[in-house]
Each structure stands twice: as C-alpha cells, then as structure tokens.
N, C-alpha and C positions, 0 to 999 in steps of 0.2 A: 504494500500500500504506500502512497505517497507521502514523505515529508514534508510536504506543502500543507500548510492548515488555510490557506487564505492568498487568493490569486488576486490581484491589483491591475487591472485594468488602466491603458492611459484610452481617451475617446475618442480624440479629432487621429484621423490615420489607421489605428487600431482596431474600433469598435466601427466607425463610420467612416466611411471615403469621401473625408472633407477636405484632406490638405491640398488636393489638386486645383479643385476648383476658390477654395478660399484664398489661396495664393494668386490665381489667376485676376481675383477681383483685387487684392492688394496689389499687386505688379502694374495695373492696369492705374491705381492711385497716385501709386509713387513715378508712373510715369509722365502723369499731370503733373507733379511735380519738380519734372526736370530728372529724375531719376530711372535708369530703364536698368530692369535686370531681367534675364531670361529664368525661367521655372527654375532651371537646375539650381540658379546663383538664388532664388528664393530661398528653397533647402537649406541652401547652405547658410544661408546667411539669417533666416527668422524662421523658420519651423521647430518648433518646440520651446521658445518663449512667447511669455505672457505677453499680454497688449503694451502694459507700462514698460516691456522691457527695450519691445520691440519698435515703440515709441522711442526710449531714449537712442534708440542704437540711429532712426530715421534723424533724430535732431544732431546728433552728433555729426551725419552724414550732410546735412544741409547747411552746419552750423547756422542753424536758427532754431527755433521754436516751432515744433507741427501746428499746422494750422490748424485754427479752431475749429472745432466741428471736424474732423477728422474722422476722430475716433469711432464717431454716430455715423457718420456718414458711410464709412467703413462696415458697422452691423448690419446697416439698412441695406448698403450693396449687395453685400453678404448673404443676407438672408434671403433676400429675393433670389439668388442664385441657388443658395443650398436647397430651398423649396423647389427649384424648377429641375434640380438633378442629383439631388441626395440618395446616396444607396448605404446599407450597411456593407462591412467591406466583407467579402465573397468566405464565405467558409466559415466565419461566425459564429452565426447562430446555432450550427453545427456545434462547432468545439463547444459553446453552451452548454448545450445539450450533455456533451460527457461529460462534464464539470456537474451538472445537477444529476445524473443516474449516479455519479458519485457521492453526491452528496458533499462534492469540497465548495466553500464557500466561497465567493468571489464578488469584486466592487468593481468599478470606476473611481480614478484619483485624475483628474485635469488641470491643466494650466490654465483652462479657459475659464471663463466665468459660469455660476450656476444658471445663468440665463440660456447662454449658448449650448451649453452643453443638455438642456432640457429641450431644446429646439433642437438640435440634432437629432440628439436620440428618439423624438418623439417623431421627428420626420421618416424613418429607417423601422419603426416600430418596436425598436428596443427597451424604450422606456419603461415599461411593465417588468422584466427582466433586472432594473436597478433600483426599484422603486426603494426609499432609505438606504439604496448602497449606492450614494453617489457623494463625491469630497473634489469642490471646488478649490482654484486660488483665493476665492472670497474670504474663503474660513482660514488660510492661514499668513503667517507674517509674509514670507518667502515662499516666491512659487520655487518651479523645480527650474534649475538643478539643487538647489537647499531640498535637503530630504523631507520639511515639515511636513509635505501633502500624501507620503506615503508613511510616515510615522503617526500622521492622525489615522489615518486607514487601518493601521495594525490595532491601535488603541482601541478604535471603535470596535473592532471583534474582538478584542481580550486575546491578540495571536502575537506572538514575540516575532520583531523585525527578521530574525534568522528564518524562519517558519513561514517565510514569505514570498509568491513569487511576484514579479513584478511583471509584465507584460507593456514593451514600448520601441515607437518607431523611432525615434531620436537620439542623439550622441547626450541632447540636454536631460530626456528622461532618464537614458540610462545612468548618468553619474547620477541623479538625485536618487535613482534606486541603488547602487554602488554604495555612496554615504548612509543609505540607510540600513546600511548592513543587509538589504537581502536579494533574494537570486533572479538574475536580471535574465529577461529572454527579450532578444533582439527581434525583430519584427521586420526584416530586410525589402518589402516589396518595393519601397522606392530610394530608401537608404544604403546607400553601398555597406555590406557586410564587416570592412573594414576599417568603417567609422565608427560603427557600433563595438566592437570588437576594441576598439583601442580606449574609446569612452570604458571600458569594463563590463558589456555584456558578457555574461555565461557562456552563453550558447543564443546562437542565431539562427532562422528558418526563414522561408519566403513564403509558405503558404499556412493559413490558418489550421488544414488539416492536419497538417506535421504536431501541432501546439497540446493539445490534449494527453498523447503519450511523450512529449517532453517535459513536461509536469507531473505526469501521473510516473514517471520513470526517478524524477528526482528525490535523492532520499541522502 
C-alpha cells in the first residue's frame, strides 16, 4: 500500500488546461504594452507565479508601474477565454478515480486566487471533486515557491509534510513542494523534464495515466 497519506494537487496546468490559453491572453496584454514574448518565453518566464509576482516581474521589465486596471482587465480577458475553451486536462479525472477506489485522500493547493480557481474548476466540472479541498494564495502569506500553501494543505488533513505527495507542472511549484519536505511529481506535458528535475522533482511523467501507480508505488 502506498506511503502517501494525502496527494496535493497544483490547478491551473495540472487539474485544468489553463496555462495555454491564459498565457495567450496575457502575451496578447503585454504586447499592448510594448512587450512581445512568444508562448514558450511565457513558460519560462511567468507560469507558476502568482498575479502580485508576476506583476512585479512586468514592472521591473517596463521600469514603471503596471497600468491600472490591469490586473481586472487581465481576469475579465481571461475569463471570457477560459469559458469559451476550458477542458480539464486529459487523463484526470481518471487518475481520480484511482485515488478515491483507494480511498487516498487528495486536494488542490494554487497560486491563483480562490476566485479563479473556483471558475476553472467549475468550468471542467471538477468542482464537486474539491469541494472543502481547495487552498488558495488568499489564505497564505507567501505563495509558492515558499512552501506555506502546501504546508496548510498537510495541516488541514492532520498528514505530516513527508507523507505527502505533491502533484505540479512548474520548476516554481516544484521547489515550494521541495521546501516543504514532500515528494514532488513532475507533470512534464508542456514543461521540459529537465527543468522540473533540477527545481527537485522526484520523478517526472507526461501523461496523467502514468500518475496513479506512481503514487500508489511510493513508499
């Protein structure tokens, strides 16, 4: 039986295939803005931080101050996009599935806000699925890479950080699962293997079906 008492979920990428198109609409912003970056240099450069983060990284680049209304104008782009072509990502609600005939327990921990991440998943039909197992940036000081958002996660199940796996497509989730002491699985379908890998994933996969017996195997 597996050593994992409690599987940690990140949302945008992992549970939902947001990052493509949510990128697409921020690419499409900062290009109004005199900034143009192709998808990949997206990746690379804001996927897997938070809004505030990824704000200061935009001002730093423009040395000025993001324009107002940004932020909003960013959800509202956003959302109308994610509404017109939101899927959960392939394979899933599957691996779900073997996680509950197990009976191992499992959340959602996000960088994004409890809004967003309630609109995702409600748009994919996951929602029901997380209902009380969902831990926003809201609720703590430091999003990820600071471990706080998977060390509330463990809290909340009463499961000690070792005892934990972490599930993420980013080099930022994986160190905040890294610092918080538990076992990190790489999510590789748009992340090169080798970024996750050096950030400190465990063990990395490309497809969601591989996920079920690499947790049910960890011990």
């Amino acid at each position: 039986m597996s050593a994992c008492q409690l599987v940690i979920f990140d949302c945008d990428g992992v549970l939902v295939d947001s990052e493509v198109i949510t990128n697409r609409v921020f690419a499409d912003m900062l290009g109004e803005l005199g900034m143009h970056f192709t998808l990949p240099e997206m990746f690379e450069r804001f996927v897997g931080r938070s809004m505030t983060q990824c704000c200061e990284l935009i001002a730093e680049l423009l040395q000025r101050p993001v324009p107002a209304g940004f932020v909003e104008q960013f959800h509202s782009r956003a959302s109308a996009a994610l509404g017109a072509g939101l899927k959960a990502v392939a394979g899933v609600e599957a691996a779900l599935d073997v996680l509950d005939a197990h009976r191992l327990p499992y959340c959602v921990a996000s960088n994004g806000t409890a809004q967003k991440m309630g609109l995702t998943l409600s748009h994919t039909g996951l929602l029901r699925r997380f209902e009380g197992k969902r831990f926003s940036v809201d609720e703590v000081a430091q999003g990820k890479p600071a471990p706080d958002l998977f060390l509330l996660a463990a809290r909340a199940f009463d499961v000690l950080p070792a005892r934990c796996c972490v599930i993420e497509d980013t080099p930022t989730g994986v160190t905040a699962g890294v610092a918080a002491g538990m076992q990190v699985y790489g999510y590789c379908a748009l992340m090169p293997a080798q970024r996750m890998t050096a950030a400190g994933a465990h063990r990395t996969f490309t497809s969601m079906s591989e996920l079920p017996a690499l947790i049910l195997d960890y011990s």
